[in-house]
C-alpha positions in Angstrom: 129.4 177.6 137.9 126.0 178.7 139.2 124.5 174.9 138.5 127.4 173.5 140.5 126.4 176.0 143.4 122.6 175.1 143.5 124.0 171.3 143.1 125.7 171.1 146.1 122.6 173.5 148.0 120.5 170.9 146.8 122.3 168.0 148.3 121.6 169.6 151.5 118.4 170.1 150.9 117.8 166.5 150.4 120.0 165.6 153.7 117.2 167.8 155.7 114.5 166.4 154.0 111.9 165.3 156.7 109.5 163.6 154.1 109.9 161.3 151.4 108.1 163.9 149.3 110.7 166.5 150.3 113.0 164.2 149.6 111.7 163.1 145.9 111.4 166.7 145.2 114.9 167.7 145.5 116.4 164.6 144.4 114.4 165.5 141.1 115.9 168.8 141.0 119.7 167.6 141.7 118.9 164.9 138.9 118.1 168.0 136.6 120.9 169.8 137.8 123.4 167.5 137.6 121.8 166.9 133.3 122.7 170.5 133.2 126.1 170.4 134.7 127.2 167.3 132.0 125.6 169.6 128.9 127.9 172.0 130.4 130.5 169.6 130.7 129.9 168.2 127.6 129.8 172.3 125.7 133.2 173.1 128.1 134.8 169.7 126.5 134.2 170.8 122.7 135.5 174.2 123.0 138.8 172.8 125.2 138.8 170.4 121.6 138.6 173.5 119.4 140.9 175.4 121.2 143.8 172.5 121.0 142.9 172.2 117.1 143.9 175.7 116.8 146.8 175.9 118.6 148.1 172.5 116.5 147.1 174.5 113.6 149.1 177.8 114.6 151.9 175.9 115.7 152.2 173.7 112.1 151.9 177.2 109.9 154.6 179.0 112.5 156.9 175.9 111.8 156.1 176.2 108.2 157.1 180.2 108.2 160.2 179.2 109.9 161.4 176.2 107.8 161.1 179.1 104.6 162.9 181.5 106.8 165.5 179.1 107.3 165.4 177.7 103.5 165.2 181.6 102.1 168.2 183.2 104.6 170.9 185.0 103.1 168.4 185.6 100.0 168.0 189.6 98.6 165.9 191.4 96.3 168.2 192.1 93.2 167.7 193.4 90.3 169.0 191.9 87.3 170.4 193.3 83.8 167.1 193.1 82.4 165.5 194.7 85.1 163.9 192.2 86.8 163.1 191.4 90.3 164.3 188.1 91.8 165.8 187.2 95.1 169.3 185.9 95.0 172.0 184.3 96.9 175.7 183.3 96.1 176.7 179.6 96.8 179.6 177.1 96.4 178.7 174.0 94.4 181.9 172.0 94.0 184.4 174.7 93.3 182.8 177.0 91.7 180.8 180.2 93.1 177.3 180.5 91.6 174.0 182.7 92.4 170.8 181.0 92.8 167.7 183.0 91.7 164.5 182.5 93.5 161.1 183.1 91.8 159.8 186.7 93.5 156.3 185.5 92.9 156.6 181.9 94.5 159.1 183.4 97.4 155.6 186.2 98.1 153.6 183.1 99.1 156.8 181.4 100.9 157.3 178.9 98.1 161.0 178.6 97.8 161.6 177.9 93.7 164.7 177.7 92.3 164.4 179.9 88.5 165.9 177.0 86.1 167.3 178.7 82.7 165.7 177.3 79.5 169.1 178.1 77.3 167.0 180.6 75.1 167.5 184.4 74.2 164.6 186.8 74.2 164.8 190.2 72.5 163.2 193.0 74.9 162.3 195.7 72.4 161.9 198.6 75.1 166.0 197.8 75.5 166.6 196.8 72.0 168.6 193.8 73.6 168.5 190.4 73.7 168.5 188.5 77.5 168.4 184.9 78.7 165.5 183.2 79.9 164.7 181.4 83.3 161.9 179.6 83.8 159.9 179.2 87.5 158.9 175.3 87.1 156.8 176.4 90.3 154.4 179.1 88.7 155.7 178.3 85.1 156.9 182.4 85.1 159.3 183.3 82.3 162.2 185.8 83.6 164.3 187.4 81.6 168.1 187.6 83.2 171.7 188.6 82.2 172.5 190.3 78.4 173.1 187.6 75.7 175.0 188.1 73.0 172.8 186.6 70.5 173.1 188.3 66.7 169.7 186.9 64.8 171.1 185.8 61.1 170.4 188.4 58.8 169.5 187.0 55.2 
């Protein structure tokens, strides 16, 4: 702002001029001026381009939170038979009432991923009991879920 000041000082310095070496003196020094005012410009421009790039940057990653808000509503942490943590929600597909299990790991880094079951029984020794799997295809976590009734063959 200071440059723009002693700009417009030097204009009138050159208007009162009475010799042309007056004249050539302060026209140098507006010419200088006015190469300091367009770095200025120029420094001013750049940070107005930085500042936009931000706020395009904040604005994608707050439409980002709020597409997994919107995707992840009505989800809670539950725990399961096994013990484990996973966040759950019942829905209607068709006629029939089901819960969807999101991956607690994946849902942490607002990844919403859908825990798939692999059809397999597990046997947790620390509950001497057998569960189902799910798999996270996402983080390729293994959970184990609800009791299974599984009796290994004895021979």
């Amino acid at each position: 702002m200071a440059a723009i000041k002693e700009t417009a000082g030097l204009a009138k310095v050159i208007n009162d001029a009475k010799t042309d070496a007056e004249v050539k003196a302060a026209t140098i020094e507006l010419q200088s001026k006015l190469i300091t005012l367009q770095a200025e410009c120029f420094s001013l421009g750049d940070a107005v381009r930085f500042r936009e790039e931000e706020i395009m940057h904040l604005k994608a990653k707050i439409a980002e939170f709020e597409d997994f808000k919107r995707q992840t509503e009505g989800y809670v942490l539950n725990q399961l038979d096994s013990g484990s943590l996973v966040y759950s929600k019942k829905q209607t597909v068709g006629d029939a009432e089901i819960t969807v299990h999101l991956c607690p790991n994946c849902f942490a880094k607002n990844v919403v991923s859908i825990l798939q079951t692999t059809g397999e029984a597990t046997y947790d020794v620390h509950a001497k009991s057998y569960y189902f799997q799910s798999r996270c295809h996402n983080c390729d976590t293994l959970f184990s879920m609800s009791h299974s009734a599984y009796k290994p063959i004895a021979w």
